[in-house]
Each structure stands twice: as C-alpha cells, then as structure tokens.
BAFI-3210 file (N, C-alpha, C; in Angstrom, 3 decimals, decimal comma, padded with zeros to 6 digits):
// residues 225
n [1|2|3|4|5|6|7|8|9|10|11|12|13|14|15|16|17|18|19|20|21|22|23|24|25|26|27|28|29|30|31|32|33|34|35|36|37|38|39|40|41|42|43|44|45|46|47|48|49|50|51|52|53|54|55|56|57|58|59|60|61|62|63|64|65|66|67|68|69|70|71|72|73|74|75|76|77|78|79|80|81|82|83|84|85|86|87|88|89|90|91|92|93|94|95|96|97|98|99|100|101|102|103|104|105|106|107|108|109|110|111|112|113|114|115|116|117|118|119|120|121|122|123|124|125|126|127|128|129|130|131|132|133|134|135|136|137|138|139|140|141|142|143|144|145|146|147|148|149|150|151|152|153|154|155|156|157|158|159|160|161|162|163|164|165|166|167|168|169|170|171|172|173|174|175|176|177|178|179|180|181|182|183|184|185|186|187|188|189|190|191|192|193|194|195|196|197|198|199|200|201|202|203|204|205|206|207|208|209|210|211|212|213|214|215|216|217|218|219|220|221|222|223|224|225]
n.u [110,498|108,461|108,370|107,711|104,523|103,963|103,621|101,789|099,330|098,943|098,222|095,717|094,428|094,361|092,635|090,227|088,753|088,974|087,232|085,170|084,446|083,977|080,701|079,683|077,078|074,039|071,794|068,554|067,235|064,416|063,912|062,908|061,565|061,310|059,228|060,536|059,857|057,980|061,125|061,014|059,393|061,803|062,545|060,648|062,215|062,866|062,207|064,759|064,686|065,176|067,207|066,398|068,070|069,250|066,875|068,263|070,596|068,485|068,193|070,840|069,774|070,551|072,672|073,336|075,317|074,380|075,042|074,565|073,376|072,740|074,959|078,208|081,031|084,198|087,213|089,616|092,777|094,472|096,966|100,478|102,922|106,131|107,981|110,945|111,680|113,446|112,566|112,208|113,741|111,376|111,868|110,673|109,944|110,524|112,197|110,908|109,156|110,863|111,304|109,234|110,922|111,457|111,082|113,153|112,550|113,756|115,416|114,560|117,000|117,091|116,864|118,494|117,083|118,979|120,061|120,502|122,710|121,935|122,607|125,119|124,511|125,187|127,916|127,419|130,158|129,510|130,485|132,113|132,244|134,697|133,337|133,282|133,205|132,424|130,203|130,119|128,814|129,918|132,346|135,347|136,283|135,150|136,579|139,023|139,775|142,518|143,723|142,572|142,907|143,025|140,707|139,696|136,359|134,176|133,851|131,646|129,475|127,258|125,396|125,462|127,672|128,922|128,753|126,869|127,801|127,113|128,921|129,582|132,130|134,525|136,954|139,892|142,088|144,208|143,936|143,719|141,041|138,585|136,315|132,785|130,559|127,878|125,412|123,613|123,177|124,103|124,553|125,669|127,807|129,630|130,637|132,610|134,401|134,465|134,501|137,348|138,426|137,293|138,560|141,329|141,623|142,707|142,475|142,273|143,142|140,221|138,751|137,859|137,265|140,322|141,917|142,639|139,765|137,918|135,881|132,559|130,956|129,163|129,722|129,417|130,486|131,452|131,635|132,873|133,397]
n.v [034,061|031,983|031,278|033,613|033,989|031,303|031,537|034,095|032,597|030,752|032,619|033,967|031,480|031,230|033,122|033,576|031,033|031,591|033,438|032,156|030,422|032,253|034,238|037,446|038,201|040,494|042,361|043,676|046,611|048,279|051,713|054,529|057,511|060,519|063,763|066,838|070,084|073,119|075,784|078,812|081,890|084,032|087,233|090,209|092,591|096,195|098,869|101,202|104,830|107,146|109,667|112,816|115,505|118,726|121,572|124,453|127,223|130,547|132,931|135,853|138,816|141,461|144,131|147,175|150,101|152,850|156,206|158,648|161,620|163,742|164,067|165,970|166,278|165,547|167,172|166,961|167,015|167,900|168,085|166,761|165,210|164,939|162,670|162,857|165,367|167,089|167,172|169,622|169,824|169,669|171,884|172,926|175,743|176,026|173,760|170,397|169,553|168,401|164,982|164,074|163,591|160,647|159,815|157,549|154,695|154,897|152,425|151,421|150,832|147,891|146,942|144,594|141,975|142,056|138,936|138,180|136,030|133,849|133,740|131,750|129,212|129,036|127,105|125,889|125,012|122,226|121,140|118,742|116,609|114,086|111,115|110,094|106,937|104,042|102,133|098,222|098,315|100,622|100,278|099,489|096,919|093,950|093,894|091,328|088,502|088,491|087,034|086,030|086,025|083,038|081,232|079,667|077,693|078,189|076,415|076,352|076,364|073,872|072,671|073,179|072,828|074,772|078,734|081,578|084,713|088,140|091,271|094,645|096,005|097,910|098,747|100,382|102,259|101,213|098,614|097,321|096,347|096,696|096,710|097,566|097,278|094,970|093,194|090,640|087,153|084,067|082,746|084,786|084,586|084,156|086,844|088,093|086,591|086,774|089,726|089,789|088,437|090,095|092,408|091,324|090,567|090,987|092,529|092,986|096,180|098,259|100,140|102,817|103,625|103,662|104,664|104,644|103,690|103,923|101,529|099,812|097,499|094,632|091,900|088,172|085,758|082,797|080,669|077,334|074,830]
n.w [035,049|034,618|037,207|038,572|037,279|038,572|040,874|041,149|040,042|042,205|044,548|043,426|043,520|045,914|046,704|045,696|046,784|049,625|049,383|048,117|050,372|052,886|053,081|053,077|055,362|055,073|056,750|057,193|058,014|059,353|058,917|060,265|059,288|059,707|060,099|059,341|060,651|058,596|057,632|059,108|057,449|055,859|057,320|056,236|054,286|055,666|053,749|053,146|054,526|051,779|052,046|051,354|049,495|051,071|050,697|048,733|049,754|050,351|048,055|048,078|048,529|045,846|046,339|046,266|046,108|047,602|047,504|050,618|049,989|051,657|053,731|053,998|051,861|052,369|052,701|049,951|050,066|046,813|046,295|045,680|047,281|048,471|049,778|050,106|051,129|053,656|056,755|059,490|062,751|065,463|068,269|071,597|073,205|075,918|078,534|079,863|082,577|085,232|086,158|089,414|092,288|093,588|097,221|098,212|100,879|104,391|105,717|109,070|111,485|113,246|116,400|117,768|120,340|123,768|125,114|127,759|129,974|131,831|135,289|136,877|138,871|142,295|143,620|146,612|149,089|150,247|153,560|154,200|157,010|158,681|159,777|162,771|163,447|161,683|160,046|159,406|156,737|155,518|154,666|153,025|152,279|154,391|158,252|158,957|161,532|162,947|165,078|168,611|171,789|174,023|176,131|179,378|179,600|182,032|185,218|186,753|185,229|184,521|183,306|180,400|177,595|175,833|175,117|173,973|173,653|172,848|171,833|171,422|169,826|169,223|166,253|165,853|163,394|163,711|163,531|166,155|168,977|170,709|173,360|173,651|174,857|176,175|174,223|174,192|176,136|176,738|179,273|182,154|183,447|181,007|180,468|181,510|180,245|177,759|177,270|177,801|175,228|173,790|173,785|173,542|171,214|167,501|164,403|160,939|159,581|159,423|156,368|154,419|151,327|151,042|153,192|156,529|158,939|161,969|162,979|163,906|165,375|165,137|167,444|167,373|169,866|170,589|173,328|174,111|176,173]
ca.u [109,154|108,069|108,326|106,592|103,568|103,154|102,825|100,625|098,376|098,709|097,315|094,815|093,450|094,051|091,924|088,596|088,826|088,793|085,982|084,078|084,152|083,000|080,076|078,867|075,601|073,661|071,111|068,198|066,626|063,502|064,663|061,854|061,608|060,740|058,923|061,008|058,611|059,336|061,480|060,033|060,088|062,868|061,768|060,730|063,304|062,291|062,695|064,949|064,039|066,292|067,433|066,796|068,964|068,678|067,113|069,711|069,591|067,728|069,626|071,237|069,312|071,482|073,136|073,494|075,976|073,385|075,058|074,135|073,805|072,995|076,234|078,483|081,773|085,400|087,624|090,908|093,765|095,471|098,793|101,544|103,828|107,726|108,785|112,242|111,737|113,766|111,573|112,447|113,224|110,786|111,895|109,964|110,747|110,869|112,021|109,926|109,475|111,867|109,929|108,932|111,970|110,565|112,147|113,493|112,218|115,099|114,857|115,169|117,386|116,119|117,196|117,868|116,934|119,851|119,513|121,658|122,902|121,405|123,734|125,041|123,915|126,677|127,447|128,505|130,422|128,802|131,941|132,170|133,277|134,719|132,742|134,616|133,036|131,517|129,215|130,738|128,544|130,923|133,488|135,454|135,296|134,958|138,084|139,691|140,187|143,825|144,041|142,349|143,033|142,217|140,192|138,748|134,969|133,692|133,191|130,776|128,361|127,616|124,028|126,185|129,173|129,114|127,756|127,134|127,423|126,936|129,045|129,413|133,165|135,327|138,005|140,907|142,397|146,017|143,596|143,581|140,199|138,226|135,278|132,189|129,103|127,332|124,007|123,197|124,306|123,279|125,187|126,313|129,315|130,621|130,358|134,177|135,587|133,523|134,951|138,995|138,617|137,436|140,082|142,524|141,821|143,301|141,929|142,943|142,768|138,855|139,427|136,856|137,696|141,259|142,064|142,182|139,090|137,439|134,959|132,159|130,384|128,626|130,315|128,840|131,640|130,882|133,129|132,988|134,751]
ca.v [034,393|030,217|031,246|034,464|033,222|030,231|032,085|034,209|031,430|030,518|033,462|034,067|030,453|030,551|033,988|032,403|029,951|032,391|034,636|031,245|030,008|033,154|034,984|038,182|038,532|041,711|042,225|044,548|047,216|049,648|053,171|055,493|058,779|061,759|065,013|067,820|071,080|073,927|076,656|079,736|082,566|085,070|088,476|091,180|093,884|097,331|099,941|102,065|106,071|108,655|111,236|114,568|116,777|119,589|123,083|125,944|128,879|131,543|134,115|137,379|140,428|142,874|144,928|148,452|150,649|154,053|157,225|159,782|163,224|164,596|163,912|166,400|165,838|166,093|168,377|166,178|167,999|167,429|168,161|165,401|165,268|164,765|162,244|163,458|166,679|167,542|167,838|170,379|168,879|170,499|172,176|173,658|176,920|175,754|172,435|169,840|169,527|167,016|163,859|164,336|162,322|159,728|159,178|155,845|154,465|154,486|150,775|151,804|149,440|146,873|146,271|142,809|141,901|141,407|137,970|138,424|134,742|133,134|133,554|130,398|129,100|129,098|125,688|126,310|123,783|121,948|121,092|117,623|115,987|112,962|110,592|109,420|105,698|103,583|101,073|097,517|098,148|101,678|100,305|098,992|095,192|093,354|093,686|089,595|088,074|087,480|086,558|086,321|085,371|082,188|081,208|078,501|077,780|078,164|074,821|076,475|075,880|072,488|072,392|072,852|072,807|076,020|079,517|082,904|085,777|089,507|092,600|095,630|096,047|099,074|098,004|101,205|102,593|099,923|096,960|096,608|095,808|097,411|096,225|098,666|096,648|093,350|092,699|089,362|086,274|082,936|082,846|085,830|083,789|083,995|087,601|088,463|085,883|087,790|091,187|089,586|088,247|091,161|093,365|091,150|090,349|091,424|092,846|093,811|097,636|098,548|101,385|103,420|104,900|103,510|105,308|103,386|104,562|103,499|100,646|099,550|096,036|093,594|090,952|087,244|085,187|081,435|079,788|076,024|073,353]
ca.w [034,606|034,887|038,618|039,059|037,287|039,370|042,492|040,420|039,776|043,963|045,322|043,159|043,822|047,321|047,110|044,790|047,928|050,513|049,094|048,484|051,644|053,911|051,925|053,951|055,683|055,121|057,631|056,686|059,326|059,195|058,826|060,351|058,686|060,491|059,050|059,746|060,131|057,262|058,275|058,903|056,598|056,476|057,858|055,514|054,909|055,100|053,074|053,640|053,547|051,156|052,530|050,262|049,548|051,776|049,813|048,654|050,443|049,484|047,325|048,898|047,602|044,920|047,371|045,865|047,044|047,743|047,787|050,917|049,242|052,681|054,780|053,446|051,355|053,230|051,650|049,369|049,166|045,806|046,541|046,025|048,788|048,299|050,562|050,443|051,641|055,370|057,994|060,469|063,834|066,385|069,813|072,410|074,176|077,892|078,675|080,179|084,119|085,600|086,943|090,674|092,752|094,927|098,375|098,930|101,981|104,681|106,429|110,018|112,322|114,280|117,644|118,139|122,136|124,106|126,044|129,106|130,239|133,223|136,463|136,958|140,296|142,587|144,378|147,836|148,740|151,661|154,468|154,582|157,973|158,361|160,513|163,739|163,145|160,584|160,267|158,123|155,420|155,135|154,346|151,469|152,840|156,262|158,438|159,137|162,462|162,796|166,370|169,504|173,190|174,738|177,773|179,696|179,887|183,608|185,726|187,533|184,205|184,253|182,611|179,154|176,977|175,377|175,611|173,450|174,201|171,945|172,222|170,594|169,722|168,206|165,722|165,828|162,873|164,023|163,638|167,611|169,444|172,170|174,172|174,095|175,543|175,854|173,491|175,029|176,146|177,378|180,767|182,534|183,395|180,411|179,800|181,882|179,490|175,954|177,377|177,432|174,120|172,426|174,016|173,002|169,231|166,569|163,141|159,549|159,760|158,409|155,417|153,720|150,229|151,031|154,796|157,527|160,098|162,515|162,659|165,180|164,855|166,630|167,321|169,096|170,408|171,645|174,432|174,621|177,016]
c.u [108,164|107,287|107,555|104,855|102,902|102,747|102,210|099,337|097,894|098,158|095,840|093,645|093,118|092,733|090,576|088,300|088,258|087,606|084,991|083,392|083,135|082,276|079,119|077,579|075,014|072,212|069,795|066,960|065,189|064,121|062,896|061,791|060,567|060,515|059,118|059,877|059,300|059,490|060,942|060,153|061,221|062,099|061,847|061,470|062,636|062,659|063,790|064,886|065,352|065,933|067,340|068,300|068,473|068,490|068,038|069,020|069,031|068,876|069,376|070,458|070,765|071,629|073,737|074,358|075,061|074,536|074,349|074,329|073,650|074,069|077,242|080,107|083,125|085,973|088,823|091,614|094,655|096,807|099,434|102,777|104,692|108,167|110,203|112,945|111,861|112,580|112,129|111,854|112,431|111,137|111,018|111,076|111,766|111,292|111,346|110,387|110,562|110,768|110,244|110,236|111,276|111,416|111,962|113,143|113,577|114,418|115,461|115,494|116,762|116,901|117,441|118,110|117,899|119,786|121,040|121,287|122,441|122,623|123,770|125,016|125,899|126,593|128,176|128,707|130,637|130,946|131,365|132,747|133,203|133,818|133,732|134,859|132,201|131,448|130,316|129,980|129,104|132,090|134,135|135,493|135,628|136,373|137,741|140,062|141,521|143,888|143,354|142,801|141,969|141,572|139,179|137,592|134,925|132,948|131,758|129,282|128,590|126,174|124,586|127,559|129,726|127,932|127,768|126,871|127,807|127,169|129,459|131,158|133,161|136,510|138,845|141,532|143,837|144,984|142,872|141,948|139,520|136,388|134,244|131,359|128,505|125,697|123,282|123,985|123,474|124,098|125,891|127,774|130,375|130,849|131,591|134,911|135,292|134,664|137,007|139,249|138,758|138,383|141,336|142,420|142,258|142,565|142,581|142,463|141,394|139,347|138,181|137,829|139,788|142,222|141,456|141,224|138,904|135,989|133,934|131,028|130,057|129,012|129,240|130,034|131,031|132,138|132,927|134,036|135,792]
c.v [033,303|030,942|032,338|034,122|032,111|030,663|033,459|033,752|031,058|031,233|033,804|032,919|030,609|032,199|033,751|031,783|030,672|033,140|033,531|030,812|031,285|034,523|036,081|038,193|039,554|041,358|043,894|045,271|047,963|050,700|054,325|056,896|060,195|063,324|066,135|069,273|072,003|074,754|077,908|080,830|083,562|086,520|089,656|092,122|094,908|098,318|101,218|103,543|106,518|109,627|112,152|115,127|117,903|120,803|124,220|126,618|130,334|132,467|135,059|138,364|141,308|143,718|146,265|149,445|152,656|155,365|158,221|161,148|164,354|164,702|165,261|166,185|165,993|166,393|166,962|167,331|167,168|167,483|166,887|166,237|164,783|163,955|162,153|164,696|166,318|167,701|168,675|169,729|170,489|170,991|173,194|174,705|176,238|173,968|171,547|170,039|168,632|165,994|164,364|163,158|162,151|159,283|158,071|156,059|154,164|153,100|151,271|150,375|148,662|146,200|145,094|142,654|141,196|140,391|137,961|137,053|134,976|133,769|132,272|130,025|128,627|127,966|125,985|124,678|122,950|120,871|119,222|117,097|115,152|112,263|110,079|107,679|105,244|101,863|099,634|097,863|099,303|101,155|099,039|097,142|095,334|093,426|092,135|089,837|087,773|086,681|086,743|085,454|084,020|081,471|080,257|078,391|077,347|076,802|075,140|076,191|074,501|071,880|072,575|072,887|073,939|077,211|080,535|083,374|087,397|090,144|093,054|095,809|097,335|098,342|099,583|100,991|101,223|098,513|096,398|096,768|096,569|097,279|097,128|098,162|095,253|093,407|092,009|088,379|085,312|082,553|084,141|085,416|083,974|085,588|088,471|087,865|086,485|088,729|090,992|088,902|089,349|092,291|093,207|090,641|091,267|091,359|093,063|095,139|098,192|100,032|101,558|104,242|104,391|104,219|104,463|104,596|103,700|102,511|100,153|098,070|095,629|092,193|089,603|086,159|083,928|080,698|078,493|075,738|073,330]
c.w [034,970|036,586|039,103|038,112|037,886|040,686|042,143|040,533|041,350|044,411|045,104|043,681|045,232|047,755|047,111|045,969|049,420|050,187|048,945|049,474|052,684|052,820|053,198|053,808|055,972|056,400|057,265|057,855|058,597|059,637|059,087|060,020|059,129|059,907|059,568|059,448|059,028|058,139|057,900|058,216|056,603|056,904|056,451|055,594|053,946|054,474|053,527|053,222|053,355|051,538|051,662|050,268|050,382|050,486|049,457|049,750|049,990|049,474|047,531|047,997|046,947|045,755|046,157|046,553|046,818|048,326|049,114|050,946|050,723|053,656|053,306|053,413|052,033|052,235|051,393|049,142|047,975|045,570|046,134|046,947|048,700|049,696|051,261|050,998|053,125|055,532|059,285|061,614|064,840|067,453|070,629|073,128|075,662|077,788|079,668|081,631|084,372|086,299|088,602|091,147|093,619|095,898|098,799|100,266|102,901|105,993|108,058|110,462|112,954|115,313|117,852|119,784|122,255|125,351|126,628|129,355|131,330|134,268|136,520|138,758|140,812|143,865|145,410|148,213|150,169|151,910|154,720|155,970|157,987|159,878|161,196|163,805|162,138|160,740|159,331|157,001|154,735|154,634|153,395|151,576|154,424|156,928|159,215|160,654|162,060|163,842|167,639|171,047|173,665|176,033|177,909|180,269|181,322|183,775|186,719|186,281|184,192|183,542|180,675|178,889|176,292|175,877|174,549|174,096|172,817|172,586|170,949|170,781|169,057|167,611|165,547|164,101|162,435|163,761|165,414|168,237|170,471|172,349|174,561|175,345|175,123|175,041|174,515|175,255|176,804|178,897|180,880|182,818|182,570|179,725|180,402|180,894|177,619|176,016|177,444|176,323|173,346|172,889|173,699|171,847|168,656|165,126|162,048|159,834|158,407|157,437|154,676|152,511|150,085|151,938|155,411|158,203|161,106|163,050|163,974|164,563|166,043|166,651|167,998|168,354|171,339|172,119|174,408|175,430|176,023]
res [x|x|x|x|x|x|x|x|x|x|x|x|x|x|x|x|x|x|x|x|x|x|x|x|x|x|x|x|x|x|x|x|x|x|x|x|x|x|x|x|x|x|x|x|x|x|x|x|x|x|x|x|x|x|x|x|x|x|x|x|x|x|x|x|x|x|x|x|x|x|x|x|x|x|x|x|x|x|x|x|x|x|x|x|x|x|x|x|x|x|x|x|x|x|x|x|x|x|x|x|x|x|x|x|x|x|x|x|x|x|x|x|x|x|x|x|x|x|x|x|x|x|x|x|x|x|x|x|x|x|x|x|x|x|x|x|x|x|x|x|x|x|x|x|x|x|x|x|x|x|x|x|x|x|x|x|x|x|x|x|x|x|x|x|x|x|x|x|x|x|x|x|x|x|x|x|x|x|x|x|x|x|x|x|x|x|x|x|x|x|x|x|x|x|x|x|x|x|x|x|x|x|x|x|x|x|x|x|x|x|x|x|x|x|x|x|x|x|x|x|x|x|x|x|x]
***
C-alpha cells in the first residue's frame, strides 16, 4: 500500500510540473459574419375542386300493361291431354320415291407414252493395218548398238582427223542393219566407209507394244584416224 501511494504521489507531481511548465497559447481571430438572404416563400397550394356526385337518372314512367280489345281472342281448348295415351304410328299409302342414283364417274385409262430406246450407234470397227516402219519415237524404247564394223580413215584427207557423215538407216525386225541413204557429210570420202558400217551393225531388235517391227532412223556416224 506504502508503495502504491508513493508512486501515486510521483506522477501526480511530475504532472503539476508538466502542466506548469508549458501553458497554452490561444490566439484570437476576427470571424466575419455574412447575411444570408431569407428564403423564399413556399408556393401557394391550390385548392383542389370536388367532384359532385353525378345526378340519378330520371325515373322510368309506370309502364301499364294496356289491353287491345281490337285484335281478336285465339280460341283455348280446355281439354287435358293424357300423356299416356298410344299414339297411332302413321303410314302412308304409297311409299316414298327412291333417291335418284348418281353415276360414279368411270376414271378412264391413261396411256402412258411409250419411250422407245435410242438405237445404239453401231461402231464399225475401223481395220487397223499394221505399219511396215516406225519412227523411234514409236516405239517402246531406243534399240542399243551392240556392234559395228571397223574401218580405216582415208589418207587421202589430210586437212583433218575426223569426219561426219548422216544416213538414213533401217533396223529389221532380227536387229540386223541396212543402209538406206546419206543426209550429209563433211567429206564425200568418207561416205563408202558410213555405208559399210551401217550395213554391218548390229541392233537390239526395235518393238512396239511388245512385237518386234521395223524401225527407220537417222543415224550420223564419225570416222577418225
């Protein structure tokens, strides 16, 4: 208790102390005061009009029910009438017409058009013959040199070392060779030694379609020294 009273006593002093020391400074302003206008009045509220009641409606005249003595009275029979009393069924003498019979319509046939087929065109059947020679581009490939004869370039040329010369060959069905005609050639000289080559070469047998035929080509054939 000793002990919480003395630090009690401490704070308080050290507070007295503190509030002594720093003493606030008020500071005092002009405050200008401005004259708000008045607000303006509220709007008059108008009346509003009542509706009436709408008037009744005017009341129906006394409707009288008036007798006319001039129309004259239909007769009542007073009888009562026995609902249980048979009634006799009615028949007529004759009996009625028969209804008129109406003839069904008969649906006549109907032709249907008969479409006759075309003729079919008739393929005559063109005669093929076989050709006696053909060109290389006839045929199914190029026929191969196997072999030809060899022969010595003429000393009587002495302005070169070689020569061509172009002929027109037949190649036979066997492969074997045959000498039609000369194209050209660059020495006549050498155009005896052209014509014993191509007579004596030897071919693969040319074949069209896979038959051997007969083949014609142009051959050029060069002789050197």
């Amino acid at each position: 208790m000793i002990t919480t009273g003395l630090l009690l006593t401490v704070l308080v002093g050290t507070r007295m102390m503190v509030g002594a020391d720093s003493v606030p400074e008020f500071e005092i302003r002009e405050v200008e005061t401005v004259a708000l206008p008045e607000p303006p009045p509220p709007p008059e509220q108008q009346d509003t009009p009542v509706h009436e009641p709408p008037p009744p409606p005017p009341a129906l005249a006394n409707l009288k029910l008036v007798m006319d003595v001039n129309q004259p009275a239909l007769p009542v029979s007073r009888e009562r009438v026995d609902p249980r009393i048979p009634v006799d069924t009615f028949f007529t003498d004759e009996p009625p017409a028969p209804l008129p019979s109406v003839a069904k319509p008969v649906a006549k046939p109907v032709s249907k058009p008969t479409i006759e087929p075309a003729p079919r065109p008739v393929m005559k059947a063109e005669s093929v013959t076989a050709k006696s020679e053909y060109s290389l581009g006839e045929l199914d490939q190029q026929p191969r040199l196997l072999r030809n004869p060899s022969v010595v370039f003429p000393s009587t040329i002495k302005d070169a070392n070689s020569g061509r010369v172009v002929v027109r060959v037949a190649i036979l069905p066997s492969g074997r060779c045959e000498f039609v005609d000369v194209v050209s050639t660059t020495h006549p000289e050498l155009v005896p030694l052209a014509q014993r080559i191509a007579s004596g070469s030897r071919f693969t047998p040319p074949t069209r379609q896979g038959e051997a035929v007969k083949a014609v080509m142009t051959w050029p054939i060069t002789i050197k020294k």
